[in-house]
mmCIF file of the N, C-alpha and C atoms, coordinates in Angstrom:
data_MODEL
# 
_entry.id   MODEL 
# 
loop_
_atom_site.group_PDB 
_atom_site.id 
_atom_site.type_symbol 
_atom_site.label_atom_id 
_atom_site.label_alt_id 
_atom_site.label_comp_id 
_atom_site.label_asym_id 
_atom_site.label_entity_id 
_atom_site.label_seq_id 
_atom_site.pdbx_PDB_ins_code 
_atom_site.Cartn_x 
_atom_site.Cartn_y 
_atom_site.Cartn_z 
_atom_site.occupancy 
_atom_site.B_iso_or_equiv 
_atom_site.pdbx_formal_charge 
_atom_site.auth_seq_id 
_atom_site.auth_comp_id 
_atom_site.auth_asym_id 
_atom_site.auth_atom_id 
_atom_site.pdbx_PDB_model_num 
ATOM 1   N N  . UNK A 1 1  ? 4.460   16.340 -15.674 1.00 0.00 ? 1  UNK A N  1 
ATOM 2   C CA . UNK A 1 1  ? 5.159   17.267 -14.809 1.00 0.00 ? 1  UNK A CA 1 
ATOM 3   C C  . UNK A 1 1  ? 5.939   18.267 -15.652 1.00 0.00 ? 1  UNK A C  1 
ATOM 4   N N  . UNK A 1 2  ? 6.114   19.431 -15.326 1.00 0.00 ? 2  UNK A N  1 
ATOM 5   C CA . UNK A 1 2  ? 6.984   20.528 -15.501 1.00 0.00 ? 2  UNK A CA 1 
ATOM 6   C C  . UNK A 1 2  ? 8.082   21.162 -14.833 1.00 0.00 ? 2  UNK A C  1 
ATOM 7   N N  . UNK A 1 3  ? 8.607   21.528 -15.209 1.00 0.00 ? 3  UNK A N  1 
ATOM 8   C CA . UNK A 1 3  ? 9.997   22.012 -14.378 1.00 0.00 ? 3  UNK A CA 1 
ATOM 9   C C  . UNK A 1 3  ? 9.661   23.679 -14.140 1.00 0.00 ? 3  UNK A C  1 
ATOM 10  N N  . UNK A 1 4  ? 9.609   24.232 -13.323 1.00 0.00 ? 4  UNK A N  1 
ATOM 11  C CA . UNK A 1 4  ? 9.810   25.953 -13.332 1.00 0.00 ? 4  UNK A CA 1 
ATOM 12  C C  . UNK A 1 4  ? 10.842  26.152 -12.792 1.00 0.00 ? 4  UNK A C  1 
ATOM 13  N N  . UNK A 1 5  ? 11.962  26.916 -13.414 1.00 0.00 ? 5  UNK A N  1 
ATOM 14  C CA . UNK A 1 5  ? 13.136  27.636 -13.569 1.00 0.00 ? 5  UNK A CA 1 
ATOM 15  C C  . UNK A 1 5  ? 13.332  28.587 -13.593 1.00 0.00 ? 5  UNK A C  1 
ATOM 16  N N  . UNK A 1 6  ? 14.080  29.501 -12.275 1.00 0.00 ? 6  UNK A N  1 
ATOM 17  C CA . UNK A 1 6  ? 14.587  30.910 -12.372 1.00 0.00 ? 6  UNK A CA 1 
ATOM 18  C C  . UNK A 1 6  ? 15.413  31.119 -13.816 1.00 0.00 ? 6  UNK A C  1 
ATOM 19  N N  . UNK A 1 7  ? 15.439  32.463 -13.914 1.00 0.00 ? 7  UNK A N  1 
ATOM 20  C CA . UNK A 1 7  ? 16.088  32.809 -15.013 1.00 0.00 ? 7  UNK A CA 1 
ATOM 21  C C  . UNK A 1 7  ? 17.892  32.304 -14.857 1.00 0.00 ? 7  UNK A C  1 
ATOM 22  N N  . UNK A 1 8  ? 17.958  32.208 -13.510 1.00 0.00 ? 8  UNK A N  1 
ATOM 23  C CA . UNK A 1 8  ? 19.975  31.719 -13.662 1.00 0.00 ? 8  UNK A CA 1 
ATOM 24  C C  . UNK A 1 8  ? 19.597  29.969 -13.747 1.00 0.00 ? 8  UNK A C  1 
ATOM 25  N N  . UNK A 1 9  ? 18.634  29.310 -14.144 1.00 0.00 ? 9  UNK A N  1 
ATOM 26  C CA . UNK A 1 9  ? 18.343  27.873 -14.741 1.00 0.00 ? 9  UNK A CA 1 
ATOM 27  C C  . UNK A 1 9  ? 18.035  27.472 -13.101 1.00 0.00 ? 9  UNK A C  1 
ATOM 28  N N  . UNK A 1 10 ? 18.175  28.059 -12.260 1.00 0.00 ? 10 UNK A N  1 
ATOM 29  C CA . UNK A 1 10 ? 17.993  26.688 -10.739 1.00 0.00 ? 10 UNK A CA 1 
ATOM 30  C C  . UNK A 1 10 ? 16.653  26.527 -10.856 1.00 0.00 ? 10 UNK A C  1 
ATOM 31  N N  . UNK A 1 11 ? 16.432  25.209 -10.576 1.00 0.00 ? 11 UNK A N  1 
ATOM 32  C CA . UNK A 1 11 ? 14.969  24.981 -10.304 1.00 0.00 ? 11 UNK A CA 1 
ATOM 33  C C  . UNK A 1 11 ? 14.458  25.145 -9.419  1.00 0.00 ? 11 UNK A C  1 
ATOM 34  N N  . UNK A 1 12 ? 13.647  25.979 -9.575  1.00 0.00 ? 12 UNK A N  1 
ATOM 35  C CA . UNK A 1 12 ? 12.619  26.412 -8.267  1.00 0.00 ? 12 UNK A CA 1 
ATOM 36  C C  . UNK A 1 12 ? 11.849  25.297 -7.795  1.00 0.00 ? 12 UNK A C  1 
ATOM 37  N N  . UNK A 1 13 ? 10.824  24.276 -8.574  1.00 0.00 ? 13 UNK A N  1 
ATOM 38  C CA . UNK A 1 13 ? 9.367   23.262 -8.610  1.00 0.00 ? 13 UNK A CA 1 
ATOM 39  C C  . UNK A 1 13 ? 9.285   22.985 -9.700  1.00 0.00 ? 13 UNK A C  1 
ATOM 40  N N  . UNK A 1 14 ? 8.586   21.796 -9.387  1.00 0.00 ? 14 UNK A N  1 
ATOM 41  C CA . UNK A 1 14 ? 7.999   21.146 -10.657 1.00 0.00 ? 14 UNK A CA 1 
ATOM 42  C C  . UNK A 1 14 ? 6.604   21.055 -9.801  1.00 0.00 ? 14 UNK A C  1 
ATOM 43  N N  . UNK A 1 15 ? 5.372   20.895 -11.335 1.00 0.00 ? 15 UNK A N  1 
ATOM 44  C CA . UNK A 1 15 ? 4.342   21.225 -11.016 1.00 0.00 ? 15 UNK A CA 1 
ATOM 45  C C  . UNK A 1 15 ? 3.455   20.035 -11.890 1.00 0.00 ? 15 UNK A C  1 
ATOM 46  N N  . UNK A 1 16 ? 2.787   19.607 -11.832 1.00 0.00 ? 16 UNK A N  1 
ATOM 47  C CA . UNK A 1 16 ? 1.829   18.923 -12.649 1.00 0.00 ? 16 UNK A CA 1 
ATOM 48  C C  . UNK A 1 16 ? 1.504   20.133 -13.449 1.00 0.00 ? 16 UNK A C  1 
ATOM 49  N N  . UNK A 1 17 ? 1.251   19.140 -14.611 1.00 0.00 ? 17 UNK A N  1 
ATOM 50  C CA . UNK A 1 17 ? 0.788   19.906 -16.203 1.00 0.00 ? 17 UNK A CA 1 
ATOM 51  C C  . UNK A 1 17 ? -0.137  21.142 -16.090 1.00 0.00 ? 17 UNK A C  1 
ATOM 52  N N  . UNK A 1 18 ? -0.856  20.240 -15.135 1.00 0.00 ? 18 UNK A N  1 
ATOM 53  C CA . UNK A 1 18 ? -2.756  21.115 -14.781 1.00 0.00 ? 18 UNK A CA 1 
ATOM 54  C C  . UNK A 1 18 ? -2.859  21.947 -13.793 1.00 0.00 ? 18 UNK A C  1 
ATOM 55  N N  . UNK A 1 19 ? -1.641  22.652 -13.054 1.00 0.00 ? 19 UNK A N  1 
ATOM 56  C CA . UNK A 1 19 ? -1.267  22.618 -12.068 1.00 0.00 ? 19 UNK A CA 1 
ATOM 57  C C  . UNK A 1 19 ? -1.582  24.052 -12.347 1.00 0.00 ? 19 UNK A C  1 
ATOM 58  N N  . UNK A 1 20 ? -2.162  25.054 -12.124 1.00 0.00 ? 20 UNK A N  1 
ATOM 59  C CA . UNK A 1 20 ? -2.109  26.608 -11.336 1.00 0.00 ? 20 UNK A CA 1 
ATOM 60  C C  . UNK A 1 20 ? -1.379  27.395 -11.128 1.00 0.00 ? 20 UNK A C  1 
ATOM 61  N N  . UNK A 1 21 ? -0.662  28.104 -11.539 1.00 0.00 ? 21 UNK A N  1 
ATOM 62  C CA . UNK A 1 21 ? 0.723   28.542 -11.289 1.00 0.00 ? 21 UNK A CA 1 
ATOM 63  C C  . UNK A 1 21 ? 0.131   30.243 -11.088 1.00 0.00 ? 21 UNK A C  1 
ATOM 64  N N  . UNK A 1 22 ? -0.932  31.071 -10.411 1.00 0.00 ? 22 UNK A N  1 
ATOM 65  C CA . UNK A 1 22 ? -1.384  32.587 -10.252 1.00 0.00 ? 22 UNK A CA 1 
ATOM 66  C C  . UNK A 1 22 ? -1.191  32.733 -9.077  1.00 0.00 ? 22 UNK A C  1 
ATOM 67  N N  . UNK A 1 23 ? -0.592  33.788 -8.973  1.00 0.00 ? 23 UNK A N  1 
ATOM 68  C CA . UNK A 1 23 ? -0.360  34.531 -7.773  1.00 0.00 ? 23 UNK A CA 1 
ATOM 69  C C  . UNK A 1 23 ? 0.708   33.871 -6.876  1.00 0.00 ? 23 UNK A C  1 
ATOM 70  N N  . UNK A 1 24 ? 1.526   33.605 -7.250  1.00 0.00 ? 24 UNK A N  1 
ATOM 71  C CA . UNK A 1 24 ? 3.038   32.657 -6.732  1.00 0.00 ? 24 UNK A CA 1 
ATOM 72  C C  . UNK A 1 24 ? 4.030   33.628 -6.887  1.00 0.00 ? 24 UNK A C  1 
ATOM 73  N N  . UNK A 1 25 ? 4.903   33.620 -5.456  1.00 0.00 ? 25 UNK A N  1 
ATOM 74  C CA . UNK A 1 25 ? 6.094   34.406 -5.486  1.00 0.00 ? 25 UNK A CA 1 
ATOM 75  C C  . UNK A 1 25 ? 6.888   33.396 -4.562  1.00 0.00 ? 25 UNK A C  1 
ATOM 76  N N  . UNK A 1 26 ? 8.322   33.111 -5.366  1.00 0.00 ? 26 UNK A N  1 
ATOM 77  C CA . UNK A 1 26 ? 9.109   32.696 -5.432  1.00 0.00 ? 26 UNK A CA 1 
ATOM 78  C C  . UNK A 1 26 ? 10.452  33.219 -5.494  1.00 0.00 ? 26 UNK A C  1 
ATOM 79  N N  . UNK A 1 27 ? 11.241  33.340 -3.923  1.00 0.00 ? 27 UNK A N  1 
ATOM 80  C CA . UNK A 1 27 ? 12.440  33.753 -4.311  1.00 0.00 ? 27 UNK A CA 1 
ATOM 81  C C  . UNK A 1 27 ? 13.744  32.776 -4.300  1.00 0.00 ? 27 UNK A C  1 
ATOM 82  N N  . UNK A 1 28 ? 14.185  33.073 -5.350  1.00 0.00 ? 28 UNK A N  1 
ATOM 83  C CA . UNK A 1 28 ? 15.408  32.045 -5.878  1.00 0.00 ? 28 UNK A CA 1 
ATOM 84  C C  . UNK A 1 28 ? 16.689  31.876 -5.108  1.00 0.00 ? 28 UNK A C  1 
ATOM 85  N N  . UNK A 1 29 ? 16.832  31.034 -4.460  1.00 0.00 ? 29 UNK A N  1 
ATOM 86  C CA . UNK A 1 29 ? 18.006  30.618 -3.399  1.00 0.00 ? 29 UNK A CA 1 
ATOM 87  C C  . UNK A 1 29 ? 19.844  30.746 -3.601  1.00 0.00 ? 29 UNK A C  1 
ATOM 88  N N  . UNK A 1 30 ? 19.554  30.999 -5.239  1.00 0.00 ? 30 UNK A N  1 
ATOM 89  C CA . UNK A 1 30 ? 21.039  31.050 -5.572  1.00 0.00 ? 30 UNK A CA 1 
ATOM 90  C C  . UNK A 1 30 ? 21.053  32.478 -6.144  1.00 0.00 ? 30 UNK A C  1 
ATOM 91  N N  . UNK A 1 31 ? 20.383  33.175 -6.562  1.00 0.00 ? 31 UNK A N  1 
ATOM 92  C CA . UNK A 1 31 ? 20.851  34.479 -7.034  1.00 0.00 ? 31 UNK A CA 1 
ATOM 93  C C  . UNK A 1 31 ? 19.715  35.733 -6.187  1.00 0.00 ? 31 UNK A C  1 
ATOM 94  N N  . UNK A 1 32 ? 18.294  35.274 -5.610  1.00 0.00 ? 32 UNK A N  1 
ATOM 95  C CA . UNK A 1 32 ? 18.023  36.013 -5.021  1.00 0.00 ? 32 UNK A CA 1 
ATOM 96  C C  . UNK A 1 32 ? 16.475  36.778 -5.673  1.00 0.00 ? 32 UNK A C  1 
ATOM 97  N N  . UNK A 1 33 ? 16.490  36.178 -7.081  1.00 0.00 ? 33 UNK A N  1 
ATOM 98  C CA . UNK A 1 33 ? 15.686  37.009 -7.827  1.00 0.00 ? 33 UNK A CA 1 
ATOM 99  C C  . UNK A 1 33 ? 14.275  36.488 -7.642  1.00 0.00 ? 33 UNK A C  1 
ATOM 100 N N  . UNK A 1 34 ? 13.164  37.494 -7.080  1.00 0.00 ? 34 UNK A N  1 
ATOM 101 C CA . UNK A 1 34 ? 12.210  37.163 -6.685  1.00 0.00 ? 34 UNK A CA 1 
ATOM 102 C C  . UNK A 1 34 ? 11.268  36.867 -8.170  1.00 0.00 ? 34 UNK A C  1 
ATOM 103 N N  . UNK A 1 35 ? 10.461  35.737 -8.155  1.00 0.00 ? 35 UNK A N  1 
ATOM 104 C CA . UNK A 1 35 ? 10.148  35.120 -9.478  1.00 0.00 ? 35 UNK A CA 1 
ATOM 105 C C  . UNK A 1 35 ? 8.071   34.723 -9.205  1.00 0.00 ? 35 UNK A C  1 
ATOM 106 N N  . UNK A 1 36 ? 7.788   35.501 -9.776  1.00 0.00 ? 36 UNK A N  1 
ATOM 107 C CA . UNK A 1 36 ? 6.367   36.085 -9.660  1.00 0.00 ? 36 UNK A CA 1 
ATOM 108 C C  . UNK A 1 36 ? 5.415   34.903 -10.935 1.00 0.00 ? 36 UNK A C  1 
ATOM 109 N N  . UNK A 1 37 ? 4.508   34.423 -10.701 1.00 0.00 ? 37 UNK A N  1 
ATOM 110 C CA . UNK A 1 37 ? 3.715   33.740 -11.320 1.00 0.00 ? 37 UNK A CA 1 
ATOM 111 C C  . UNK A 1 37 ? 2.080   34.135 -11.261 1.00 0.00 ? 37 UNK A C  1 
ATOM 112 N N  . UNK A 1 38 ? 1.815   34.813 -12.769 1.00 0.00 ? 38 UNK A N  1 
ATOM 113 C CA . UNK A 1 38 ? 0.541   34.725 -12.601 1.00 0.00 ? 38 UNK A CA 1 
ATOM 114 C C  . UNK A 1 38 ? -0.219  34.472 -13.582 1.00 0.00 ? 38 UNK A C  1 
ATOM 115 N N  . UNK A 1 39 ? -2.161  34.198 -13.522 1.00 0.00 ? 39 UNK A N  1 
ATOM 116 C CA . UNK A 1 39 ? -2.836  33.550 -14.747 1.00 0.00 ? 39 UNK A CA 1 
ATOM 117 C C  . UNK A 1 39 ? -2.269  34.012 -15.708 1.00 0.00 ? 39 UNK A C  1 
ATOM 118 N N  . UNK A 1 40 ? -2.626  33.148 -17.178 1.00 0.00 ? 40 UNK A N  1 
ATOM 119 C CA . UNK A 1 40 ? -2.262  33.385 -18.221 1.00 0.00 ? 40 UNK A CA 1 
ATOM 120 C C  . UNK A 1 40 ? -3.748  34.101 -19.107 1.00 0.00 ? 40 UNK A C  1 
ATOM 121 N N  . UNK A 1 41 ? -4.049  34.712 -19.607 1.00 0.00 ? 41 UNK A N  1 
ATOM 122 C CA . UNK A 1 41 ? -5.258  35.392 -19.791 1.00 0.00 ? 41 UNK A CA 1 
ATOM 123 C C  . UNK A 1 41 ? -6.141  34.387 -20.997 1.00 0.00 ? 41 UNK A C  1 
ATOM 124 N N  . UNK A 1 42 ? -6.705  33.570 -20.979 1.00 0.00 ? 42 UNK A N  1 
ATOM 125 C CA . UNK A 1 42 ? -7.526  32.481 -21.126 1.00 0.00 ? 42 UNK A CA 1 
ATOM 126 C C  . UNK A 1 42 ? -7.906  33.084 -23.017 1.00 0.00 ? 42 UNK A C  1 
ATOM 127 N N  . UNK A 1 43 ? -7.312  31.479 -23.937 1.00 0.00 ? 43 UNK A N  1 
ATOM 128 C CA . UNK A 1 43 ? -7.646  32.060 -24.852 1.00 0.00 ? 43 UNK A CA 1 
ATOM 129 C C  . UNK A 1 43 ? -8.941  31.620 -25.941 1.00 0.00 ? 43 UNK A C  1 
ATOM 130 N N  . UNK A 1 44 ? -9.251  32.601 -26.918 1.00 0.00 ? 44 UNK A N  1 
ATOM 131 C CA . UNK A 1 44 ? -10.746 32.674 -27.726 1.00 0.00 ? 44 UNK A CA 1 
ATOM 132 C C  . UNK A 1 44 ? -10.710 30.880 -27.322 1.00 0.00 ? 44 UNK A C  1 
ATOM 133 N N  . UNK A 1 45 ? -11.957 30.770 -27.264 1.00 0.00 ? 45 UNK A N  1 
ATOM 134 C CA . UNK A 1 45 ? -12.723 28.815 -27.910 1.00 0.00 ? 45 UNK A CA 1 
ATOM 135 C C  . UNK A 1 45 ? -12.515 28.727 -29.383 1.00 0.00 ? 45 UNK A C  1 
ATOM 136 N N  . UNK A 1 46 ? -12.543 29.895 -29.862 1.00 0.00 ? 46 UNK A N  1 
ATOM 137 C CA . UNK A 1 46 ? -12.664 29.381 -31.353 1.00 0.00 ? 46 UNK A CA 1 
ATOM 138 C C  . UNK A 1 46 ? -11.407 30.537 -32.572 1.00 0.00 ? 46 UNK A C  1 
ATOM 139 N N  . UNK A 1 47 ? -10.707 30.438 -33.348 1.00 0.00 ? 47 UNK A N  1 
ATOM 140 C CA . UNK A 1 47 ? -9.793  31.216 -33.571 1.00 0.00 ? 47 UNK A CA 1 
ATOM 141 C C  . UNK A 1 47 ? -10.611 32.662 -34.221 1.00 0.00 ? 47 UNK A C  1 
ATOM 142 N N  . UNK A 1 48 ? -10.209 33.922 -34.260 1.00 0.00 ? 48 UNK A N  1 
ATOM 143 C CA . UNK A 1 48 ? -11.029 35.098 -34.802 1.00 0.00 ? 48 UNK A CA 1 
ATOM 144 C C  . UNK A 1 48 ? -12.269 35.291 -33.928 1.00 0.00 ? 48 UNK A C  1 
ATOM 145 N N  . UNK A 1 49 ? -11.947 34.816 -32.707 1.00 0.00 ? 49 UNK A N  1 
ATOM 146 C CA . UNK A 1 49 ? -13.113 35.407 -31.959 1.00 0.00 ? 49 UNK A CA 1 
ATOM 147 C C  . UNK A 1 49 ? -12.873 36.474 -31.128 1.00 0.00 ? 49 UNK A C  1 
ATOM 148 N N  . UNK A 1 50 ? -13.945 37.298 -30.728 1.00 0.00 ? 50 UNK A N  1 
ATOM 149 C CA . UNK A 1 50 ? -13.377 38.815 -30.556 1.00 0.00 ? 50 UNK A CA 1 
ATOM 150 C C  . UNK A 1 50 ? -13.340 38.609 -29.020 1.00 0.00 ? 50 UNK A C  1 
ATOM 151 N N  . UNK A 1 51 ? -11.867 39.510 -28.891 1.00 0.00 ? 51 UNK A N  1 
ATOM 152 C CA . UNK A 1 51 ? -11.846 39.584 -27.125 1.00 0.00 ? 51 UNK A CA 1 
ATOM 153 C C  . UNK A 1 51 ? -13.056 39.971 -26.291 1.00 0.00 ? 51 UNK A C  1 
ATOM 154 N N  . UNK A 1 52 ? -13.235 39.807 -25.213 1.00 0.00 ? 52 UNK A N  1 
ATOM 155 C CA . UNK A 1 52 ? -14.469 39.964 -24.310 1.00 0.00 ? 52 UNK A CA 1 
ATOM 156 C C  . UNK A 1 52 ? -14.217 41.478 -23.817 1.00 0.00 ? 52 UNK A C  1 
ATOM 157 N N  . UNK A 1 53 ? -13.702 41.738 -23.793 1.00 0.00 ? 53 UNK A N  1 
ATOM 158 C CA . UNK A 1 53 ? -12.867 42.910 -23.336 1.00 0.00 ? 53 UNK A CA 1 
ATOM 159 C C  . UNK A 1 53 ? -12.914 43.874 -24.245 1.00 0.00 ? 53 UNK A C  1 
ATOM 160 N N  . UNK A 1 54 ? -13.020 43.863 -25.279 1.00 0.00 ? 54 UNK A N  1 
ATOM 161 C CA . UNK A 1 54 ? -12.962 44.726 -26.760 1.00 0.00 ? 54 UNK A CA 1 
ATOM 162 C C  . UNK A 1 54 ? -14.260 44.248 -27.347 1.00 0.00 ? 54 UNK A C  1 
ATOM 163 N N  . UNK A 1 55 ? -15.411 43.705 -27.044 1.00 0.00 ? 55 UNK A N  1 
ATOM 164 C CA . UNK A 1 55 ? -16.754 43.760 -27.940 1.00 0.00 ? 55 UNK A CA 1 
ATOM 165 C C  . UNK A 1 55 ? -17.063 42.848 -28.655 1.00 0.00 ? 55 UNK A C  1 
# 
């Protein structure tokens, strides 16, 4: 499990490890600040491999 935390520390959720966290909006109950979650852009299989995106 993981903890996700607004920036003023309140905890928003906890999530399993494996857990998905794209396209989540979350607004924070003690200060208000709306807290946006999305994919993380998936990295090389192997190190020095060229972005898919760049060739």
């Amino acid at each position: 499990m993981r903890t996700i935390r607004c920036s003023c520390n309140v905890l928003l959720f906890r999530a399993a490890a494996t857990a998905r966290l794209d396209g989540i909006e979350i607004k924070c109950r003690r200060c208000g600040t709306i807290n946006r979650f999305r994919a993380e852009s998936p990295s090389p299989e192997r190190p020095g491999a060229p972005d898919q995106d760049h060739g």
